[in-house]
The first five atom37 places (N, CA, C, CB, O) and aatype in JSON, in Angstrom:
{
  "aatype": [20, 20, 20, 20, 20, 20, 20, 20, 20, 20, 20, 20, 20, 20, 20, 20, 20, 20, 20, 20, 20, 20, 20, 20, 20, 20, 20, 20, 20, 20, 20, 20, 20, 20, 20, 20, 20, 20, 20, 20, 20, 20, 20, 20, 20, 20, 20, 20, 20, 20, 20, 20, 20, 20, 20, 20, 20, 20, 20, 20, 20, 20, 20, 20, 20, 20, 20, 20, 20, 20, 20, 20, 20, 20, 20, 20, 20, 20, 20, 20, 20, 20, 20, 20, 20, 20, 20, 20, 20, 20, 20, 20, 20, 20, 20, 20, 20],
  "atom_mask": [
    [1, 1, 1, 1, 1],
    [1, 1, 1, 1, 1],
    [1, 1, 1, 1, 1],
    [1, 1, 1, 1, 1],
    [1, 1, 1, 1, 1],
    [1, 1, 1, 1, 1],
    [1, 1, 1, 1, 1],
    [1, 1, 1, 1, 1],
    [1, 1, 1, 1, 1],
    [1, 1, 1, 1, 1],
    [1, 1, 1, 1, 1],
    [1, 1, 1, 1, 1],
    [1, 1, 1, 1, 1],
    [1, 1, 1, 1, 1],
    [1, 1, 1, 1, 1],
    [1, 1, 1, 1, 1],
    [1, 1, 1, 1, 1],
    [1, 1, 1, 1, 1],
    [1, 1, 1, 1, 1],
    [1, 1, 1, 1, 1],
    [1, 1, 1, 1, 1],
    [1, 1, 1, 1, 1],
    [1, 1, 1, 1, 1],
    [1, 1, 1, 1, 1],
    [1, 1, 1, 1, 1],
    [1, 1, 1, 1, 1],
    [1, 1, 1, 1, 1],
    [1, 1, 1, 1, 1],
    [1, 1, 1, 1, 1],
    [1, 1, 1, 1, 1],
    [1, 1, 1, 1, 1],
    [1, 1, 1, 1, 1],
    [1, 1, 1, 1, 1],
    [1, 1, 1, 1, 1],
    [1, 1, 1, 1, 1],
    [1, 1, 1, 1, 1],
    [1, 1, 1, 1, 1],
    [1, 1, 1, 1, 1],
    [1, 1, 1, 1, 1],
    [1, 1, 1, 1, 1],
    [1, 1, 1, 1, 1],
    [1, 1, 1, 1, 1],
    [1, 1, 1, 1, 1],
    [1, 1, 1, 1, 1],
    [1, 1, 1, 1, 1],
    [1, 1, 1, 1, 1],
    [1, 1, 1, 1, 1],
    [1, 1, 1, 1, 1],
    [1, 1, 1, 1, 1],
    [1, 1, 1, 1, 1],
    [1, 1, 1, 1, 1],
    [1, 1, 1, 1, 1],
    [1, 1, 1, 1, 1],
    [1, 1, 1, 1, 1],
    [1, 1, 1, 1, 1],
    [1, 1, 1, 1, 1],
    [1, 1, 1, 1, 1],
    [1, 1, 1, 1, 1],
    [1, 1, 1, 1, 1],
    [1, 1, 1, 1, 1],
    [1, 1, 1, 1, 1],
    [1, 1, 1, 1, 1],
    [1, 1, 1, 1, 1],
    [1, 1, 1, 1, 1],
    [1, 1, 1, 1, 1],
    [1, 1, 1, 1, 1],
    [1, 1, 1, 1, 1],
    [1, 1, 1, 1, 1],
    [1, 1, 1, 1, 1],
    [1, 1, 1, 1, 1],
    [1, 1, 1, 1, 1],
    [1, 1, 1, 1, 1],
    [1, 1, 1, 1, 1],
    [1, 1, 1, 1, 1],
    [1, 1, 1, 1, 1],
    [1, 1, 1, 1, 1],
    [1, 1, 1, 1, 1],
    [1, 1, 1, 1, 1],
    [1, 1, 1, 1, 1],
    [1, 1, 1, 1, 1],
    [1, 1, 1, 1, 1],
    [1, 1, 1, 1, 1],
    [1, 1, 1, 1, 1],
    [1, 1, 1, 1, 1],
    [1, 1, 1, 1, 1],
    [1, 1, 1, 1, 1],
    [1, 1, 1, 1, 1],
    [1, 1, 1, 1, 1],
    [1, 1, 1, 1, 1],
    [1, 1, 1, 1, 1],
    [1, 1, 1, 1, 1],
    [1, 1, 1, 1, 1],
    [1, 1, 1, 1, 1],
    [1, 1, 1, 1, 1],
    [1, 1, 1, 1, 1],
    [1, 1, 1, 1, 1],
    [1, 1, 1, 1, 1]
  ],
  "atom_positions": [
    [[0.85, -1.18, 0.0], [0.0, 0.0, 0.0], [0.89, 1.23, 0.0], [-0.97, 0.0, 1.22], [1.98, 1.28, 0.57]],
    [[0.33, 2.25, -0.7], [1.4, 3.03, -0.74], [0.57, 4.55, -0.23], [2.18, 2.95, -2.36], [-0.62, 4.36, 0.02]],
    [[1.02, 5.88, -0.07], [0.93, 6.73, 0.64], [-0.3, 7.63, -0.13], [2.3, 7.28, 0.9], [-1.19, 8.2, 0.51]],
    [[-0.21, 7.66, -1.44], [-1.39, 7.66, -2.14], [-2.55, 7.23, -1.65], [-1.27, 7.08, -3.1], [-3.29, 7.9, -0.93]],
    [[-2.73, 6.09, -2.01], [-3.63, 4.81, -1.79], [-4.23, 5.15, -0.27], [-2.64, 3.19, -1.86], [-5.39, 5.57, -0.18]],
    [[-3.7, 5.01, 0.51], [-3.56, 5.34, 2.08], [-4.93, 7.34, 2.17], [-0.92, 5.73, 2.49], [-5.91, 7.74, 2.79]],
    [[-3.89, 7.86, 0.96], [-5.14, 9.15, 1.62], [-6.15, 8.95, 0.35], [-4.42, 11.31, 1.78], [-6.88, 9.88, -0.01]],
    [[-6.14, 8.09, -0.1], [-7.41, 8.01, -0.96], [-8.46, 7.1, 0.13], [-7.06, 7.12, -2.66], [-9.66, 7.36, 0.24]],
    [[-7.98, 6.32, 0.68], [-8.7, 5.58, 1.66], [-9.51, 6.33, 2.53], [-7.88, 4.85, 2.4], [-10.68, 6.15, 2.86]],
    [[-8.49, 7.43, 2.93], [-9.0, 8.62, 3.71], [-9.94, 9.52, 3.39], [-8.15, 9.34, 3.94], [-10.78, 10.12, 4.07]],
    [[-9.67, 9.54, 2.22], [-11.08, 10.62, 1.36], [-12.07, 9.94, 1.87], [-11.34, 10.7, -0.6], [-12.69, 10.33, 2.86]],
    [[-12.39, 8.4, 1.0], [-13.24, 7.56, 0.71], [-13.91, 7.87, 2.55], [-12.52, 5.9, 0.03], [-14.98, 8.48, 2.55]],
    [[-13.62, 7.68, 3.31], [-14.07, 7.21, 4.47], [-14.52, 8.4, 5.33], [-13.05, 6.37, 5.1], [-15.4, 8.45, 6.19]],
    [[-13.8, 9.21, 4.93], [-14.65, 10.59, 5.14], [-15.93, 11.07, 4.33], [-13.73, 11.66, 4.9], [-16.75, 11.83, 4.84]],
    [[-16.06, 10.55, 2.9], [-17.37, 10.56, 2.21], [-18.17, 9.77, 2.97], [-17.36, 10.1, 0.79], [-19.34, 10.07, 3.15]],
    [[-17.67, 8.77, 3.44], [-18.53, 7.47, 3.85], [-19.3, 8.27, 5.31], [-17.31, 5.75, 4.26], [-20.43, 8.3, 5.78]],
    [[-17.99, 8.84, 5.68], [-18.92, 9.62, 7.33], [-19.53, 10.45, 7.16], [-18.25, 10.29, 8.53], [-20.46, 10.35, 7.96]],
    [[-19.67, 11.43, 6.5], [-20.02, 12.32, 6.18], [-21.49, 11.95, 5.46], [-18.98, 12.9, 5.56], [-22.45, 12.7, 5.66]],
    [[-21.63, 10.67, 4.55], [-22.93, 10.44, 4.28], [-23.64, 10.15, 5.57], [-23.07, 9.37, 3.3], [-24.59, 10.69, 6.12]],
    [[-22.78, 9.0, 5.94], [-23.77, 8.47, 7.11], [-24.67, 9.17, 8.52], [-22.94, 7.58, 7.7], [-25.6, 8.81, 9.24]],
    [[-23.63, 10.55, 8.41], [-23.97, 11.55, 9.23], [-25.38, 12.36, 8.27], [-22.46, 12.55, 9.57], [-26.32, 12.67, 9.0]],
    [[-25.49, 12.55, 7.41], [-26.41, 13.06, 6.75], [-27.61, 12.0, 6.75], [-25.88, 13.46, 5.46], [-28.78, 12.35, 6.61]],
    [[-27.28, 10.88, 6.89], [-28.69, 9.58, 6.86], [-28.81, 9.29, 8.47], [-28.18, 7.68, 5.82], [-29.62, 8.36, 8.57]],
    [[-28.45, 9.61, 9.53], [-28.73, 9.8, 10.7], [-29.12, 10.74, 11.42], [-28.12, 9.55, 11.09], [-30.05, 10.79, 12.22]],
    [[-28.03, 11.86, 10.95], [-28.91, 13.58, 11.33], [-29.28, 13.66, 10.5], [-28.36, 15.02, 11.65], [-28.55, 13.9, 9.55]],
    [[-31.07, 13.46, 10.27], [-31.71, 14.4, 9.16], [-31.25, 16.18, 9.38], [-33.6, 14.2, 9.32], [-30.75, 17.04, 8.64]],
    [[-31.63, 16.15, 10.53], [-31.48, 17.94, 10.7], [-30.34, 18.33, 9.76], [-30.98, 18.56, 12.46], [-30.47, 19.33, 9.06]],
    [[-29.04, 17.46, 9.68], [-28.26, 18.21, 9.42], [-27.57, 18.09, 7.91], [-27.5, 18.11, 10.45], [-26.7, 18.8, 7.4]],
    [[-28.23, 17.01, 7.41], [-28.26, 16.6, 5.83], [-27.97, 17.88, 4.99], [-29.81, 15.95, 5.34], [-28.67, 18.88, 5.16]],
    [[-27.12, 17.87, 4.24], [-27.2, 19.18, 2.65], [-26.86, 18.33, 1.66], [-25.9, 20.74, 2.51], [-26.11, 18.77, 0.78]],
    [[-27.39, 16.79, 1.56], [-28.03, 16.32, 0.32], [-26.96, 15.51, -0.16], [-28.53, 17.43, -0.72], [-25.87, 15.87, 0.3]],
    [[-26.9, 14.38, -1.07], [-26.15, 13.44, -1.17], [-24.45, 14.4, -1.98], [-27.15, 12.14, -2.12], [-23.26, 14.26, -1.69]],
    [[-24.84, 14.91, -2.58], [-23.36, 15.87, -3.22], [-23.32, 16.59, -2.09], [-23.45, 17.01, -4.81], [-22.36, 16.07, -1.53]],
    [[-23.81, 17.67, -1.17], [-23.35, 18.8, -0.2], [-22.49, 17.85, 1.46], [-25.18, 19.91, 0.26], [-21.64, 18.25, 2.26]],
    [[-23.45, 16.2, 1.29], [-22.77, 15.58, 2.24], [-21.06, 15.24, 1.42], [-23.81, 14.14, 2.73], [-19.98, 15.49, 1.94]],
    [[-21.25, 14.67, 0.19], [-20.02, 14.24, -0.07], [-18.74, 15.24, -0.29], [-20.21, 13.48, -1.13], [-17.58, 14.88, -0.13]],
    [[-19.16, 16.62, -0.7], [-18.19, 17.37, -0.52], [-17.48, 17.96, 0.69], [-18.48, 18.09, -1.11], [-16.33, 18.39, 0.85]],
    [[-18.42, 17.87, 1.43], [-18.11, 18.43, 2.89], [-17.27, 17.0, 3.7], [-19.87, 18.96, 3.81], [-16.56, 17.09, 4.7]],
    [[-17.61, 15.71, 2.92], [-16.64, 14.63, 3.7], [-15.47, 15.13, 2.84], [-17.04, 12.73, 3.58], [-14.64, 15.73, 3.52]],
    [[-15.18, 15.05, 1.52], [-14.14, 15.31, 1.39], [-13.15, 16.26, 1.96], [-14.25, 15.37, 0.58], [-12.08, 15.93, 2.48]],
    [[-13.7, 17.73, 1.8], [-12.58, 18.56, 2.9], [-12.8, 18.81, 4.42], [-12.39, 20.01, 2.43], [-12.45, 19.69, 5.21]],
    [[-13.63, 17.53, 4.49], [-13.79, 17.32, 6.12], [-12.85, 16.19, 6.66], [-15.4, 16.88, 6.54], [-12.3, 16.1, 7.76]],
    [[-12.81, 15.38, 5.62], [-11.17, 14.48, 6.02], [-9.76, 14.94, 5.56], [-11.14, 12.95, 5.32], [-8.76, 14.8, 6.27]],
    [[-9.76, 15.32, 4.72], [-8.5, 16.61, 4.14], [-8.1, 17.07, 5.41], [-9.12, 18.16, 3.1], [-7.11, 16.69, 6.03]],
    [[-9.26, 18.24, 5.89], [-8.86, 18.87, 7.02], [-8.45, 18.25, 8.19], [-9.69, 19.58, 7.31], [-7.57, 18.77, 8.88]],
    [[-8.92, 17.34, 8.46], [-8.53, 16.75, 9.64], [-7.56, 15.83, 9.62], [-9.48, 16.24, 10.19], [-6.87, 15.79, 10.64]],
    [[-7.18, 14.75, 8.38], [-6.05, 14.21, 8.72], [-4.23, 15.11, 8.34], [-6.33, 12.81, 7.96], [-3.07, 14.75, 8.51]],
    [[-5.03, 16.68, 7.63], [-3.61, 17.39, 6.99], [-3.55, 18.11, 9.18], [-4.02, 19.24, 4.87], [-2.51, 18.44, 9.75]],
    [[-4.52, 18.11, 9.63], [-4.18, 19.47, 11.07], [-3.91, 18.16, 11.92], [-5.92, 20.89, 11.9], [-2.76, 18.24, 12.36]],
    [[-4.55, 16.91, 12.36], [-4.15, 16.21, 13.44], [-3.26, 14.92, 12.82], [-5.48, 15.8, 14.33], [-2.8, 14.05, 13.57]],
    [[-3.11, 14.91, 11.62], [-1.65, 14.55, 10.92], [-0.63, 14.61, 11.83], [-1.19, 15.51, 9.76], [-0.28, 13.67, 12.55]],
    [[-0.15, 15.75, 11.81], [0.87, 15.88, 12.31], [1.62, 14.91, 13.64], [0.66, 17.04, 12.51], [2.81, 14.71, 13.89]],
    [[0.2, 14.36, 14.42], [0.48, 13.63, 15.67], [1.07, 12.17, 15.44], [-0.83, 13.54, 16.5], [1.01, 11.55, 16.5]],
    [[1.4, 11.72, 14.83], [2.38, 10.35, 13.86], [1.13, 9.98, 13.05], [3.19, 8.61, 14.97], [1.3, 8.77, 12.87]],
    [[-0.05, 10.3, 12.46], [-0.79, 8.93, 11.79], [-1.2, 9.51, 10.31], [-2.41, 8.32, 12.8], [-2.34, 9.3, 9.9]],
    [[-0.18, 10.32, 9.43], [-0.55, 10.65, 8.91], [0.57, 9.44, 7.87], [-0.79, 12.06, 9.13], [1.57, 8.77, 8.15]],
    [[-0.45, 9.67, 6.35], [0.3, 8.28, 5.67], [2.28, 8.06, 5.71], [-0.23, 8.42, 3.76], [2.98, 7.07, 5.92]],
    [[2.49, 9.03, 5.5], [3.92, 8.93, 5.93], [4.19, 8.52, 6.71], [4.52, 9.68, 6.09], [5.17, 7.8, 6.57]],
    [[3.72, 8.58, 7.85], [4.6, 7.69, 9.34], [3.68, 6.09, 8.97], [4.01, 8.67, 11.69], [4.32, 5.04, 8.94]],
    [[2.37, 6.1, 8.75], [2.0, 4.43, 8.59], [2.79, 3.7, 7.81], [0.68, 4.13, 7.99], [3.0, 2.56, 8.21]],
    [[3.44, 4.14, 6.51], [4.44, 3.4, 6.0], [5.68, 3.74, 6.04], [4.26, 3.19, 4.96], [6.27, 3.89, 4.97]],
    [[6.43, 3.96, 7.38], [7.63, 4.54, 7.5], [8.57, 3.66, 7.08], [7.88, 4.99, 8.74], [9.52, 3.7, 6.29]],
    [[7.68, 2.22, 8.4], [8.78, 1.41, 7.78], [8.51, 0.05, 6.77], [9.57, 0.94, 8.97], [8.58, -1.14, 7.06]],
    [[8.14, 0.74, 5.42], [7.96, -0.3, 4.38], [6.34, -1.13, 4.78], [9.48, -1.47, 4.47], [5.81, -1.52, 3.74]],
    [[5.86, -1.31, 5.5], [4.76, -1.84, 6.1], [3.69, -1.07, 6.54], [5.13, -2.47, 7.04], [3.74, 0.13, 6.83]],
    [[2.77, -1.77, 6.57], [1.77, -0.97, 6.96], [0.95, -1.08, 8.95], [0.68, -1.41, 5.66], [0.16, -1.84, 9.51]],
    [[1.61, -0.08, 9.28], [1.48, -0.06, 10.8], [0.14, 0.82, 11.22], [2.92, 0.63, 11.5], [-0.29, 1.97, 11.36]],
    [[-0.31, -1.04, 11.34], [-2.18, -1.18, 11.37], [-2.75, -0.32, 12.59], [-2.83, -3.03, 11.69], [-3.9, 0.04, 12.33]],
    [[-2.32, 0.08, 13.79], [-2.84, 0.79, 14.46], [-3.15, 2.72, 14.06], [-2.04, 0.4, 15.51], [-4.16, 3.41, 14.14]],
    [[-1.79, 2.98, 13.67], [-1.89, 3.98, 13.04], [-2.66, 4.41, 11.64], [-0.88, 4.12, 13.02], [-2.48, 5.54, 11.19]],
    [[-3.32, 3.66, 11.11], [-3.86, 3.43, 10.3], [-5.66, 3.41, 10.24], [-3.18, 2.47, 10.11], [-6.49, 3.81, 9.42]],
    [[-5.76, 2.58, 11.89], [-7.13, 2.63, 12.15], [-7.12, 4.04, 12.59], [-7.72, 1.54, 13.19], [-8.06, 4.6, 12.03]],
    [[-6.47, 4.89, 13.37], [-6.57, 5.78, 13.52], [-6.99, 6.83, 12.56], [-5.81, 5.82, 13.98], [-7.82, 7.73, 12.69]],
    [[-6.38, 6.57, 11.76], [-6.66, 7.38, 10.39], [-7.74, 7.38, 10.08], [-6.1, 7.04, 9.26], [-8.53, 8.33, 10.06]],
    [[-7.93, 6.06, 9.72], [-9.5, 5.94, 9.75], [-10.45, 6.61, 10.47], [-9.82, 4.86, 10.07], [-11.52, 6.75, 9.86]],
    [[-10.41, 6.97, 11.32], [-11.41, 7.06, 12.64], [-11.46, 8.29, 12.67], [-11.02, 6.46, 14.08], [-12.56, 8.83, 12.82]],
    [[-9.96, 9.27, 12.51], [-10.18, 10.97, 11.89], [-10.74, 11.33, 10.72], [-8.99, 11.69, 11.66], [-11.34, 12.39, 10.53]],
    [[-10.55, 10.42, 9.89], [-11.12, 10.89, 8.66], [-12.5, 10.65, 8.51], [-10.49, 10.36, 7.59], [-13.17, 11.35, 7.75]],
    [[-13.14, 9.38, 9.41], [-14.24, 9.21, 9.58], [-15.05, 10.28, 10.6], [-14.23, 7.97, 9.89], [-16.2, 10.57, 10.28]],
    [[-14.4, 10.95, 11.99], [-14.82, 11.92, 12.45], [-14.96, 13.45, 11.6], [-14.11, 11.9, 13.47], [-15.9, 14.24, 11.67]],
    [[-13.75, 13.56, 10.81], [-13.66, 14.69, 10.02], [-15.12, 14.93, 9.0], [-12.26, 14.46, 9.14], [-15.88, 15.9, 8.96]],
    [[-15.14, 13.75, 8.31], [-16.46, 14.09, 7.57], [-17.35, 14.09, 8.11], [-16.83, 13.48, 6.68], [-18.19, 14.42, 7.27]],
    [[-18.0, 13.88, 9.35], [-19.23, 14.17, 10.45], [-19.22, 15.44, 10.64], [-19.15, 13.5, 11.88], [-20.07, 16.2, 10.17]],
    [[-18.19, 15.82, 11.39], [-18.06, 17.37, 11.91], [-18.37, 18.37, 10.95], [-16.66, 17.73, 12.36], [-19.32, 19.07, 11.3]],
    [[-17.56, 18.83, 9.17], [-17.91, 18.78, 8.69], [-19.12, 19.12, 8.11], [-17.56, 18.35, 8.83], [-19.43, 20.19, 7.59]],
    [[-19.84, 18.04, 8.26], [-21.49, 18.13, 7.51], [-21.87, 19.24, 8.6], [-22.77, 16.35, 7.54], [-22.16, 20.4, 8.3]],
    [[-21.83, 18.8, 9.76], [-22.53, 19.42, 11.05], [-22.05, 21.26, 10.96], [-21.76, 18.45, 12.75], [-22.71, 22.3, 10.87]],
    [[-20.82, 20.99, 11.03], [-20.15, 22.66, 10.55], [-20.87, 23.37, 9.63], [-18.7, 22.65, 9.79], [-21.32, 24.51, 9.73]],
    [[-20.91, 22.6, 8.73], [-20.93, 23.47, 6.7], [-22.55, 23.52, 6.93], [-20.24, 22.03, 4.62], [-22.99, 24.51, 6.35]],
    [[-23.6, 22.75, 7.6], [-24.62, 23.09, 7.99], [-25.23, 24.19, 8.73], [-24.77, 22.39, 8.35], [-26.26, 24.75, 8.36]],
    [[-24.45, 24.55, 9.99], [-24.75, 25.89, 10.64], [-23.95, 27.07, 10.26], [-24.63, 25.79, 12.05], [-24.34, 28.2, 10.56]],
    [[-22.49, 26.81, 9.41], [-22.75, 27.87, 8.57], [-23.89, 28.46, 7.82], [-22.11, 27.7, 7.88], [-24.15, 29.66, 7.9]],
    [[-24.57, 27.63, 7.09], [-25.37, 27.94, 6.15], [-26.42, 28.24, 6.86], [-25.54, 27.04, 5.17], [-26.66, 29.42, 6.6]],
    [[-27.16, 27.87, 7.59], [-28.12, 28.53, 8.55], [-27.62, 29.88, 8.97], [-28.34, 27.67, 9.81], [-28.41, 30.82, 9.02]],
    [[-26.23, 30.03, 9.32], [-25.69, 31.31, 9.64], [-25.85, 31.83, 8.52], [-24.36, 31.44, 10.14], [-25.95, 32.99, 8.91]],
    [[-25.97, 31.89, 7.41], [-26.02, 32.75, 6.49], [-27.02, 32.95, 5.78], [-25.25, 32.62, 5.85], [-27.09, 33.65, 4.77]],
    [[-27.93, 32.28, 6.34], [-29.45, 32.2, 5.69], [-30.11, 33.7, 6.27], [-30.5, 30.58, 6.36], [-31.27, 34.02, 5.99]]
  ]
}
């Protein structure tokens, strides 16, 4: 797996939260494209700012392997990132309504 691959995973799973947050909070739904864009730079954002703490794809394959804890982690920001996200880019828009 390579470091690519790794933040494409990350996109993906931030779309994935970011829907699922929109099919659980109705309240906070902005629709199957407004959820998926907001996962996208809702995992962007969060694994490029809490990156930095070792789990960003560079340190998971530091050494040639893929170091599975750091990894679920990733997961789990990028999956929080696209929740928050929806929830954010939502009361903006109420803020600006």
């Amino acid at each position: 797996m390579t470091h690519t691959l790794i933040s494409l995973i990350s996109i993906i799973i931030g779309i994935i939260g970011a829907n699922v947050a929109g099919l659980i909070l109705k309240k906070y739904t902005l629709g199957i494209i407004g959820n998926t864009i907001a996962g996208v730079f809702g995992s962007i954002l969060f694994i490029k700012s809490f990156g930095r703490l070792g789990f960003d794809p560079n340190a998971i394959m530091k050494l040639g392997t893929i170091n599975l804890p750091l990894f679920l982690i990733n997961i789990l920001i990028s999956f929080l990132g696209g929740v928050i996200a929806v929830v954010l880019i939502h009361k903006l828009k109420k803020i600006m309504n």
